[in-house]
PARO-39084 format. One record per residue (C-alpha): residue in three letters; x, y, z. Coordinates in steps of 0.02 Angstrom, whole numbers, plus 32768, in hexadecimal, padded with zeros to 4 digits. Layout:
ALAXYZ...
//
This chain:
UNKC6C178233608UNKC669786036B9UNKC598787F3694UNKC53178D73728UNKC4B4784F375AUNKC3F278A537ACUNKC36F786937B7UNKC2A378CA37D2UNKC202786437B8UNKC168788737E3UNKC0BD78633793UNKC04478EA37B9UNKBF8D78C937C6UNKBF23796837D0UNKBE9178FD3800UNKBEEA78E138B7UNKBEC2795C392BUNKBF687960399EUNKC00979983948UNKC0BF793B394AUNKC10C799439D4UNKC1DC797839F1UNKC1C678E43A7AUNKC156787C39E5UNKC1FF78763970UNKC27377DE398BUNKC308784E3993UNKC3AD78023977UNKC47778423951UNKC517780C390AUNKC536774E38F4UNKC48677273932UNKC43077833881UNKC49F7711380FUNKC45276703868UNKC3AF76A9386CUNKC3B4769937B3UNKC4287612379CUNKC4C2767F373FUNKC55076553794UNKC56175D13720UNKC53E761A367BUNKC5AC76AF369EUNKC63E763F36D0UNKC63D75D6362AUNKC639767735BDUNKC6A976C6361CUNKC64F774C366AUNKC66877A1370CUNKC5BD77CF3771UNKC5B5786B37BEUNKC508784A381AUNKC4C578E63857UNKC40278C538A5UNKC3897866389AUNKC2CA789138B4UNKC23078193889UNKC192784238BEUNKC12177CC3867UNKC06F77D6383CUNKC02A786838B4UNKBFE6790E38ADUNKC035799E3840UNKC0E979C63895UNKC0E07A543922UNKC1447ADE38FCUNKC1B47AD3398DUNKC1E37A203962UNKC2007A523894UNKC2657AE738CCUNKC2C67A733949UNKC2E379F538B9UNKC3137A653821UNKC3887ABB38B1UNKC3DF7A2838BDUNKC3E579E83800UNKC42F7AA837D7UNKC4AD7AA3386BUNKC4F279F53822UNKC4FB7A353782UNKC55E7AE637AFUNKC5BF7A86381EUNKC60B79FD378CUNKC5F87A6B36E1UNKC6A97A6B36CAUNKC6CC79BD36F1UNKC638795C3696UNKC61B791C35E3UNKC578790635EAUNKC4D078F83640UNKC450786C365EUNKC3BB788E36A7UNKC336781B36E6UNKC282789136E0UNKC1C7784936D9UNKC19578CB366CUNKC0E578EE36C9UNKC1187955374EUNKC0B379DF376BUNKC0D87A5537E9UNKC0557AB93842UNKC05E7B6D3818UNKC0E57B66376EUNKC0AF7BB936DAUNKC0EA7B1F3667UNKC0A77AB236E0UNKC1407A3936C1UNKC1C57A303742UNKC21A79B336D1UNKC23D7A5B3642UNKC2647ABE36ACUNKC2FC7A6236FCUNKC31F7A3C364EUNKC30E7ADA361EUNKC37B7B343694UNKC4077A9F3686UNKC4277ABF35D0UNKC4327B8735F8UNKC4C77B57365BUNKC51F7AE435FCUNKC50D7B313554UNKC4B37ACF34B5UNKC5477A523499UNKC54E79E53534UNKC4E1794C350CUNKC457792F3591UNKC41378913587UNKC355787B35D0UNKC2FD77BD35F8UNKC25977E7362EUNKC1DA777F3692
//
């Protein structure tokens, strides 16, 4: 079983003046995502084979510039193009208060979600552990 590993979190404070710009994200790639949350383990004893994609976290801050959301959901969407025919699955690590400057929904966090499950159809499971 091969699941798509990514990883976005970032709690949004309206209150703070400055936004989360790009260089304010840890950002991290391949091997280096499944450490930061201590999978490598888990997914070995079940049997599953990572396919880590990105990794973003932004912590507490300002609401998420633009730029840096369209930067991140760039990446999460390229990942997931790039494996759809190879993966079972998708686990996703999100905060769940991201709010990016300028979205309509204000989440960053539904709209990745959003736009993942228009490209792999209603039937792939997507797993979510949120902050």
């Amino acid at each position: 079983m091969k699941v798509l590993v990514a990883s976005f979190t970032s709690e949004s404070n309206a209150a703070v003046k400055s936004l989360c710009t790009i260089d304010q994200y840890v950002v991290k790639y391949g091997a280096d995502i499944l450490k930061e949350h201590g999978l490598t383990g888990l997914f070995e004893k079940e049997g599953i084979e990572p396919i880590p994609i990105f990794f973003a976290d932004g912590h507490a801050n300002g609401l998420v510039d633009p730029d840096a959301f369209k930067f991140i959901f760039d990446q999460i969407i390229k990942g997931v193009k790039e494996h759809f025919d190879e993966i079972d699955g998708i686990y996703f690590h999100l905060h769940g208060a991201s709010s990016v400057k300028g979205l309509p929904e204000s989440s960053g966090d539904l709209v990745i979600l959003r736009e993942v499950r228009k490209i792999v159809g209603k039937y792939l499971p997507i797993a979510v552990v949120m902050d």
